[in-house]
Residue frames as a rotation matrix with the C-alpha (Angstrom) as fourth column:
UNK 1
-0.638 0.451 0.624 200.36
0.366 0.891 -0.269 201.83
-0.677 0.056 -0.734 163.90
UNK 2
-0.686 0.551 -0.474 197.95
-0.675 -0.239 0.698 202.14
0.271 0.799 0.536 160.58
UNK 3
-0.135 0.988 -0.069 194.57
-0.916 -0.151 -0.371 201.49
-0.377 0.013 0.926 160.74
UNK 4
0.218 0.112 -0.969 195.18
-0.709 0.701 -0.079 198.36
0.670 0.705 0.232 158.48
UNK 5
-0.739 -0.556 -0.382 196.85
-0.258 0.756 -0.602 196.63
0.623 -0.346 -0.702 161.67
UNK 6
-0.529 0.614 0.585 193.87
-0.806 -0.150 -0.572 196.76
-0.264 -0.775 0.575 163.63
UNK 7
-0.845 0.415 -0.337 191.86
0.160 0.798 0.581 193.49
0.510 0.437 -0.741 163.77
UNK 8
-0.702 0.693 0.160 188.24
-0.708 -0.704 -0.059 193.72
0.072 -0.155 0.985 164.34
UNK 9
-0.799 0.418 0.433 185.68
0.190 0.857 -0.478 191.09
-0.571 -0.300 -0.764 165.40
UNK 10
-0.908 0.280 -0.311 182.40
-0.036 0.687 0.726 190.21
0.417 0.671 -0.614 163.56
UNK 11
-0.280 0.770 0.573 179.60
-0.926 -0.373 0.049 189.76
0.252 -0.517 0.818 164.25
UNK 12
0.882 0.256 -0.395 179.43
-0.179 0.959 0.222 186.24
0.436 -0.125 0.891 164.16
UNK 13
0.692 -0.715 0.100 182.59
0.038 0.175 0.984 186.02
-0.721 -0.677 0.148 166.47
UNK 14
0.707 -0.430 0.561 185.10
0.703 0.352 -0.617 186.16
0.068 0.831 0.552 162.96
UNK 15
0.405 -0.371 -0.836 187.91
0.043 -0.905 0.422 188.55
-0.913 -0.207 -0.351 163.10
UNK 16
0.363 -0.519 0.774 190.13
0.919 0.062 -0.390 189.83
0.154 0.852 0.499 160.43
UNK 17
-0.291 -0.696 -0.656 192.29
0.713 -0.615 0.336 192.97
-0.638 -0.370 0.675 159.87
UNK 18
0.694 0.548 -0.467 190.74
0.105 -0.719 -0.687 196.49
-0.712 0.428 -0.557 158.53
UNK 19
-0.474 -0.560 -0.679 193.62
-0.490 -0.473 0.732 196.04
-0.732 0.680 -0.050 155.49
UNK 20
-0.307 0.564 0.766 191.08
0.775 0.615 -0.143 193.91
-0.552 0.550 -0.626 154.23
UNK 21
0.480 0.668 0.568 189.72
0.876 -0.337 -0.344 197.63
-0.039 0.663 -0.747 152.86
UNK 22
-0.292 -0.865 -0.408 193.17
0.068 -0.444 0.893 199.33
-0.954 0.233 0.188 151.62
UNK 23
-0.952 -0.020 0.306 191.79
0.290 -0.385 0.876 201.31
0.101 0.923 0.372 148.80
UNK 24
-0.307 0.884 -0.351 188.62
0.808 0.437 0.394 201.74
0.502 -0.163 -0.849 150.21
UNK 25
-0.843 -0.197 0.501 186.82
-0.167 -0.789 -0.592 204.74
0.511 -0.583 0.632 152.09
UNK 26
-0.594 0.186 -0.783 186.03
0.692 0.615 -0.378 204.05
0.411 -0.766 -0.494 155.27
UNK 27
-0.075 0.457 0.886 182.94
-0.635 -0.707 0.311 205.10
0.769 -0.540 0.343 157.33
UNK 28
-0.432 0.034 -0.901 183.07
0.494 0.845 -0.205 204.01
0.754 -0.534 -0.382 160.92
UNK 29
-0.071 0.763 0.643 180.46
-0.610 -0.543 0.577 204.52
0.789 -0.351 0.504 163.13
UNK 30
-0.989 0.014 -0.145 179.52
0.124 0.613 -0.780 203.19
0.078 -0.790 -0.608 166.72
UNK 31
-0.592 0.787 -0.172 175.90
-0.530 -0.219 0.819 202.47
0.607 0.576 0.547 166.84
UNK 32
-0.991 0.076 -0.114 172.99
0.135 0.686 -0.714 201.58
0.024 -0.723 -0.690 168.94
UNK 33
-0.392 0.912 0.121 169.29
0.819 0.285 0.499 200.23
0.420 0.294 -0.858 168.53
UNK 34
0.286 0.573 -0.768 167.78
0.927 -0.370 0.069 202.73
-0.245 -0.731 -0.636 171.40
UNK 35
-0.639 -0.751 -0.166 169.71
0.693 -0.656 0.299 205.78
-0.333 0.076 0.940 170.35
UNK 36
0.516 0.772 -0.371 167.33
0.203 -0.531 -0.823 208.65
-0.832 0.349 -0.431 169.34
UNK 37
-0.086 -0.487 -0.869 169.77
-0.646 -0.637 0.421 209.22
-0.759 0.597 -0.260 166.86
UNK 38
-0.240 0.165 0.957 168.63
0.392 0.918 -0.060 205.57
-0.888 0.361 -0.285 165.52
UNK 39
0.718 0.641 -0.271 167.29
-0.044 -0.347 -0.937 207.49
-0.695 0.685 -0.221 162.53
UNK 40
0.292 -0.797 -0.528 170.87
-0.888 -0.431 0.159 207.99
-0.355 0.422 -0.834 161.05
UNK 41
-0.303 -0.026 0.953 170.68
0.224 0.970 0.098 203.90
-0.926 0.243 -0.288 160.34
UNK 42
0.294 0.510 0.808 168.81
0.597 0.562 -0.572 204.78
-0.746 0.651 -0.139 157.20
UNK 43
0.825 -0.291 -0.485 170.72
-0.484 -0.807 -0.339 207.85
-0.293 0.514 -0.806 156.03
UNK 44
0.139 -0.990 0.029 173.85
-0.881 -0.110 0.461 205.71
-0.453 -0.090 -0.887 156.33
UNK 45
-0.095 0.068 0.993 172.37
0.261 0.965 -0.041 203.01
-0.961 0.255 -0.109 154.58
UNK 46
0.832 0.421 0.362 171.28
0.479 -0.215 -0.851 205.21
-0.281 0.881 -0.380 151.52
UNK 47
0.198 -0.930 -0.311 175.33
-0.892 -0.302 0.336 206.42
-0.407 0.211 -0.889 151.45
UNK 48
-0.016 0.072 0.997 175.78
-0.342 0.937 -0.073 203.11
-0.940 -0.342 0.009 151.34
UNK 49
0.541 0.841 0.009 173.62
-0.011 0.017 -1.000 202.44
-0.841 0.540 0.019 148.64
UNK 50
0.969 0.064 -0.239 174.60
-0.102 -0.777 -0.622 205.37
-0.226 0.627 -0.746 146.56
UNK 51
0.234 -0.951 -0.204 178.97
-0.938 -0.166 -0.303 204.71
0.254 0.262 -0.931 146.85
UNK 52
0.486 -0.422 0.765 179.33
-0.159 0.818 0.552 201.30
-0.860 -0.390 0.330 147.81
UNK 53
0.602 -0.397 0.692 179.97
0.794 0.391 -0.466 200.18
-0.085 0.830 0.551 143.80
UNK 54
0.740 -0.599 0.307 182.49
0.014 -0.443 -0.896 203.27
0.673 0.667 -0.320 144.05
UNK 55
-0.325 -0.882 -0.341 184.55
0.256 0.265 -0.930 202.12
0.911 -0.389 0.139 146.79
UNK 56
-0.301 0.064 0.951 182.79
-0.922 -0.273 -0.273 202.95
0.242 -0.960 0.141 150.24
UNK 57
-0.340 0.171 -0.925 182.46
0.332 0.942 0.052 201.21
0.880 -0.290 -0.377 153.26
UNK 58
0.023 -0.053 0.998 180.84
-0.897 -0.442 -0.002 201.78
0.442 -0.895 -0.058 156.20
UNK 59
-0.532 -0.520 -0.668 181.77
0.241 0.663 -0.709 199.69
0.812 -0.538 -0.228 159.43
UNK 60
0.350 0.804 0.482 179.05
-0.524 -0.259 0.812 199.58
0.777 -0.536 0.330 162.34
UNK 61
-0.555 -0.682 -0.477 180.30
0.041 0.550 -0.834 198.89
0.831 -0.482 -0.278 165.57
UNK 62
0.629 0.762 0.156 177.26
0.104 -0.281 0.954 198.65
0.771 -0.584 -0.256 168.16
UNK 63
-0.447 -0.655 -0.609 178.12
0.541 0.344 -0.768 199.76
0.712 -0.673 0.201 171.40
UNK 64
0.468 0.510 -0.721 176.44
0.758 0.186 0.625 199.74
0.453 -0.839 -0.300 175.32
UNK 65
-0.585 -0.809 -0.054 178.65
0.779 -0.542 -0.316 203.00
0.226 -0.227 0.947 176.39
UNK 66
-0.896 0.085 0.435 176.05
-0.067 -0.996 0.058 205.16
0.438 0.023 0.898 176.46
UNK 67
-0.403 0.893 0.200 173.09
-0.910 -0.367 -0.192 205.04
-0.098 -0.260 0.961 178.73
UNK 68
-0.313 0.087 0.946 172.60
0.117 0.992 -0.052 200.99
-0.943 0.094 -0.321 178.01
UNK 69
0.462 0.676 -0.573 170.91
-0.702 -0.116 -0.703 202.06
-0.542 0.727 0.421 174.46
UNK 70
-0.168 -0.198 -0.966 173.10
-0.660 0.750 -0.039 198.57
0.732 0.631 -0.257 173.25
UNK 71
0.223 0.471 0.853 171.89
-0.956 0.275 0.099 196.15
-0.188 -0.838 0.512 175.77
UNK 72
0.446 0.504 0.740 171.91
-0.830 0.541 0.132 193.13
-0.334 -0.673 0.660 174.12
UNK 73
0.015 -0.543 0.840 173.41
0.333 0.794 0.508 189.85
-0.943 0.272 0.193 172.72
UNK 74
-0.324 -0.097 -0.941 175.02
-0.849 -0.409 0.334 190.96
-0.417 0.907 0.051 169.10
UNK 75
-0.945 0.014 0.328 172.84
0.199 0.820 0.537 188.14
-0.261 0.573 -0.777 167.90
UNK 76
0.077 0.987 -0.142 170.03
0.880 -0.134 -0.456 190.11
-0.469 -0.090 -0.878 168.53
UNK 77
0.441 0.062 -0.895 171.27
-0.291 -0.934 -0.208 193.55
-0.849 0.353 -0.394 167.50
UNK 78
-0.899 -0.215 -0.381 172.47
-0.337 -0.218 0.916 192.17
-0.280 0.952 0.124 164.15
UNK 79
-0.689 0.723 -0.047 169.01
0.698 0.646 -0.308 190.85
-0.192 -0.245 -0.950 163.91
UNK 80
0.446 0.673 -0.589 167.25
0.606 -0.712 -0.355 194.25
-0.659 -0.198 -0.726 164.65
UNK 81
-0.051 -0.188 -0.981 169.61
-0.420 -0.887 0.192 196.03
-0.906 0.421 -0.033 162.40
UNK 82
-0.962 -0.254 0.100 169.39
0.020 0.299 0.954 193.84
-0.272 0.920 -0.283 159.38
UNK 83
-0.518 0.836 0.180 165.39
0.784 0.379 0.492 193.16
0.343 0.396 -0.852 159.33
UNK 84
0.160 0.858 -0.488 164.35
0.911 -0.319 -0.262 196.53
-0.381 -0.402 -0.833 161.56
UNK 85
0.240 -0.227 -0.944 166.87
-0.209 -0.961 0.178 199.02
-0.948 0.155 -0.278 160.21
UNK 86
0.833 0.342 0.435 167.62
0.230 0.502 -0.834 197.39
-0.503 0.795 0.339 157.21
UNK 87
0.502 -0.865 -0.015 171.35
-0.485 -0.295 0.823 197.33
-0.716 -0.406 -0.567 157.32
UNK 88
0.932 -0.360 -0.030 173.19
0.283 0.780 -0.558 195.72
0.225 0.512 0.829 154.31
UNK 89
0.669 -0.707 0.228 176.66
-0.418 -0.612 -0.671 197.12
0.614 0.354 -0.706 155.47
UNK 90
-0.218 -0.322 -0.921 179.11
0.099 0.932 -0.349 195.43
0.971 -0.167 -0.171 158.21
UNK 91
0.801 0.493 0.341 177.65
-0.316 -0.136 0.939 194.71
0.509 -0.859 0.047 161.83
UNK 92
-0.246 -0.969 -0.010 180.55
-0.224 0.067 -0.972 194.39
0.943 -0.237 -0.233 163.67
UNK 93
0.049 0.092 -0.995 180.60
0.913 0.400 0.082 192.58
0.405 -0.912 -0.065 167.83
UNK 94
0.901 0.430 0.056 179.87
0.226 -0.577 0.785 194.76
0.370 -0.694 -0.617 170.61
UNK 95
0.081 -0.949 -0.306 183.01
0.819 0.239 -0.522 196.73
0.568 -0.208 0.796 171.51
UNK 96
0.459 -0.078 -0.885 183.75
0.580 -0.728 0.365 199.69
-0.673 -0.681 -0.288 174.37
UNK 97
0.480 -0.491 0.727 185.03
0.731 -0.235 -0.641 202.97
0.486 0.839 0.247 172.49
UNK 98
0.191 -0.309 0.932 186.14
-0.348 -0.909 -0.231 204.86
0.918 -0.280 -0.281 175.77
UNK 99
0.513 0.165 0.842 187.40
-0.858 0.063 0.510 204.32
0.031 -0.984 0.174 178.88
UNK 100
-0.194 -0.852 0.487 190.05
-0.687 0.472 0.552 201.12
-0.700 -0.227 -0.677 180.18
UNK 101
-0.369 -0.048 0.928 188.55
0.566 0.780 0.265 197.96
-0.737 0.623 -0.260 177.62
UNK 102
0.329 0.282 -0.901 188.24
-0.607 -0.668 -0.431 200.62
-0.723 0.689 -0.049 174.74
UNK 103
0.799 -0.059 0.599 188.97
0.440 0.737 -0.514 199.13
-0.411 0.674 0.614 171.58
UNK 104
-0.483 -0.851 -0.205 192.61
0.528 -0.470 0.707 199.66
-0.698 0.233 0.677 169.69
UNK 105
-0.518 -0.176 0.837 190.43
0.842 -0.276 0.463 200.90
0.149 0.945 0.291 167.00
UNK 106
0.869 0.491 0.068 188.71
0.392 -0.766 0.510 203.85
0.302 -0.416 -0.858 168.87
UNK 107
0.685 -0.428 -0.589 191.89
0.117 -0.734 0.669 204.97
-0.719 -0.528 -0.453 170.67
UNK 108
-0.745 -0.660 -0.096 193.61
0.472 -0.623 0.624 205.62
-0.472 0.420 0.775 167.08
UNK 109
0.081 0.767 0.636 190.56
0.846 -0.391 0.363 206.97
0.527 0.509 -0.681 165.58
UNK 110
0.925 0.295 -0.238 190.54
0.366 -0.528 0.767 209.23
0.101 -0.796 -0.596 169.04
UNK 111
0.393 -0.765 -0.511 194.31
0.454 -0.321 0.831 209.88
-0.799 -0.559 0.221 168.46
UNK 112
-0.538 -0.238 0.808 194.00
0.802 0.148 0.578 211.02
-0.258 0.960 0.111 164.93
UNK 113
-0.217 0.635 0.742 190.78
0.293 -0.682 0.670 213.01
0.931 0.363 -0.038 165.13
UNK 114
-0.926 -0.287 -0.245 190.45
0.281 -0.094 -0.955 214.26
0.251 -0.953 0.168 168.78
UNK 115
0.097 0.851 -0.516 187.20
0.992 -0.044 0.115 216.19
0.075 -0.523 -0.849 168.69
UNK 116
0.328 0.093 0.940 186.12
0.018 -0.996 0.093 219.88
0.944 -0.014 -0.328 170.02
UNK 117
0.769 0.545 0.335 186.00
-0.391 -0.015 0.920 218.69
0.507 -0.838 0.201 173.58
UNK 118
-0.321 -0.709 0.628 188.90
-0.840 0.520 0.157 216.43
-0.438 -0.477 -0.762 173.78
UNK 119
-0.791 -0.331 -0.515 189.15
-0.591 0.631 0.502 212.70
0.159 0.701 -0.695 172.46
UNK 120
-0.654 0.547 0.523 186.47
0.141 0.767 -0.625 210.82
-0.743 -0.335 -0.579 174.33
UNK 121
-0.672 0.734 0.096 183.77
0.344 0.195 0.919 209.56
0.656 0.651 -0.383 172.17
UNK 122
-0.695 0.639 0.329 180.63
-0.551 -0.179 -0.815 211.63
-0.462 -0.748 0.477 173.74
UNK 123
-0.076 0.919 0.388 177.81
-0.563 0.282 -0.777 209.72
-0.823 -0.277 0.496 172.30
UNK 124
0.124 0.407 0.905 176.51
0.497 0.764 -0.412 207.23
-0.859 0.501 -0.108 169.82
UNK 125
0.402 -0.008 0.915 176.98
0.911 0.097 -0.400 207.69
-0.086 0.995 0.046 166.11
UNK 126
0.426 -0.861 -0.278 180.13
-0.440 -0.466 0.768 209.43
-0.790 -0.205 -0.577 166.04
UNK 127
0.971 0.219 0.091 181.36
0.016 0.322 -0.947 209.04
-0.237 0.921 0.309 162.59
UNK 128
0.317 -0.783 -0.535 184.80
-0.514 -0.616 0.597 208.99
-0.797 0.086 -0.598 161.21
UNK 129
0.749 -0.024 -0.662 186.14
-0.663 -0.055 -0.747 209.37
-0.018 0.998 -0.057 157.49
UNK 130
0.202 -0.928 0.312 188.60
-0.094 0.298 0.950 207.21
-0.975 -0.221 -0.027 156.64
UNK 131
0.187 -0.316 -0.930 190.78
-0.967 -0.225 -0.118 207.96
-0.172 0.922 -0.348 152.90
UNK 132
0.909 -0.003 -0.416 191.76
-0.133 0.945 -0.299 204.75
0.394 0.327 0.859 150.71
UNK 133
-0.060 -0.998 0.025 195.42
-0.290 -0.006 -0.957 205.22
0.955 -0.064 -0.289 152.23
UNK 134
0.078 -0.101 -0.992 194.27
0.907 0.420 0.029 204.49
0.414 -0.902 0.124 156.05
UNK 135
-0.800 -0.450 0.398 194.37
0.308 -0.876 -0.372 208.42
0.516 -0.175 0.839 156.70
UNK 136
-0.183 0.879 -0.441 191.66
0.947 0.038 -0.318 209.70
-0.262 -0.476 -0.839 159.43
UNK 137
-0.512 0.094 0.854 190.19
0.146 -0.970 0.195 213.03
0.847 0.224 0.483 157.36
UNK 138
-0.557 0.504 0.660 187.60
-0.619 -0.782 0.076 213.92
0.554 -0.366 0.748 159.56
UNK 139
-0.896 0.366 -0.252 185.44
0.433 0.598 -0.674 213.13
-0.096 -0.713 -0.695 162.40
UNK 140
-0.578 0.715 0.394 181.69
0.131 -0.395 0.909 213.65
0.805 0.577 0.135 162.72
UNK 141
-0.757 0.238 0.608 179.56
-0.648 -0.387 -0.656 214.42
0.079 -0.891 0.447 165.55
UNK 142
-0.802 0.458 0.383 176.73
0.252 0.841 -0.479 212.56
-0.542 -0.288 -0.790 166.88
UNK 143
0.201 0.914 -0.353 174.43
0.350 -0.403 -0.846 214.82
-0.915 0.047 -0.401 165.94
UNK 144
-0.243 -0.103 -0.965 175.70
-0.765 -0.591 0.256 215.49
-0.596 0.800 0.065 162.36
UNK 145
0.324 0.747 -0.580 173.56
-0.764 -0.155 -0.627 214.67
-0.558 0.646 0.521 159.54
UNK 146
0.056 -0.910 0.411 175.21
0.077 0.414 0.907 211.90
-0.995 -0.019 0.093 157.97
UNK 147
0.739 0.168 0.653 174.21
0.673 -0.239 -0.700 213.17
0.039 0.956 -0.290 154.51
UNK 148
0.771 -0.542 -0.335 176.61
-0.246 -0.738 0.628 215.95
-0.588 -0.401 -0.702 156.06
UNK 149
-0.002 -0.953 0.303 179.53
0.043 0.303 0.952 213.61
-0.999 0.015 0.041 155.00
UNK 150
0.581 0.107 0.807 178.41
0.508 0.727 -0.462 212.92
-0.636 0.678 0.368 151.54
UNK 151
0.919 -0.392 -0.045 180.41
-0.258 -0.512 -0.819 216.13
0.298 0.764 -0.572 149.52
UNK 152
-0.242 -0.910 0.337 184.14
-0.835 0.372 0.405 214.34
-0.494 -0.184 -0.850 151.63
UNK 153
0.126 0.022 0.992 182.77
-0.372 0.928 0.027 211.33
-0.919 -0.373 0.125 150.24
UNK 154
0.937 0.346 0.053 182.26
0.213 -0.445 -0.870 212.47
-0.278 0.826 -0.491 146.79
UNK 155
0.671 -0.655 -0.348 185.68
-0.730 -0.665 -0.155 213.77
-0.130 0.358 -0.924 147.00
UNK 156
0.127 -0.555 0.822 187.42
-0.810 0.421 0.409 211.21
-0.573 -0.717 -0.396 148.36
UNK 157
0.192 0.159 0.969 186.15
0.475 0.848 -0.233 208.34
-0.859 0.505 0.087 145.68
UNK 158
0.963 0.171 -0.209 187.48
-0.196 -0.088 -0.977 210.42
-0.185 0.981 -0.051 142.84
């Protein structure tokens, strides 16, 4: 299965399939309001920024997996990320990234890039690269910088 077959929900309740960005490099993150790592909202917005007009994307997927730190109705957390974090990128429905209702797009992400530890997703904002072909380069920790990514990203869009 490629990455392109995967269909993905909205935030307003809309699905569609991730070949919608075939040619595209893909950041996908899982994300939540409470997270101390909440800071990494504004680094990944100023990637954003800085490569969207050269082909990035990033893909936010909030998600309640960790400690409740996603709690509530994805009408509210696209809310808080558009007007508190100031999110112009996609906000994607509330979706499990471990464990029996994981999403299909976490357990190839998690069968592509495994980790140090093994595959499980250990915590909020967990990054992973995706090339314009649908190829998973690289995974990121929670705790990595997400400026970290920006010299794969750099490559990647030439």
């Amino acid at each position: 299965m490629s990455i392109y077959d995967i269909a993905v929900e909205n935030y307003d309740g809309s699905t569609y399939l991730l070949k919608r960005y075939k040619g595209k490099v893909l950041i996908i993150v899982n994300t939540a309001t409470n997270c101390t790592l909440n800071d990494q909202f504004n680094k990944l917005e100023m990637l954003y920024k800085k490569y969207h007009k050269y082909g990035l994307e990033i893909l936010s997927f909030p998600c309640n997996d960790f400690n409740n730190q996603e709690p509530g109705l994805i009408k509210d957390i696209y809310r808080v990320y558009k007007y508190k974090f100031g999110i112009t990128f996609p906000i994607h429905a509330k979706i499990n990234v471990n464990g029996e209702h994981e999403h299909p797009l976490y357990t190839l992400l998690k069968c592509k890039q495994p980790g140090l530890f093994g595959s499980q997703i250990k915590w909020n904002f967990t990054k992973f690269v995706v090339d314009q072909q649908g190829n998973i380069v690289k995974r990121f920790l929670p705790c990595d910088n997400p400026n970290q990514m920006e010299k794969l990203i750099r490559q990647l869009l030439k």
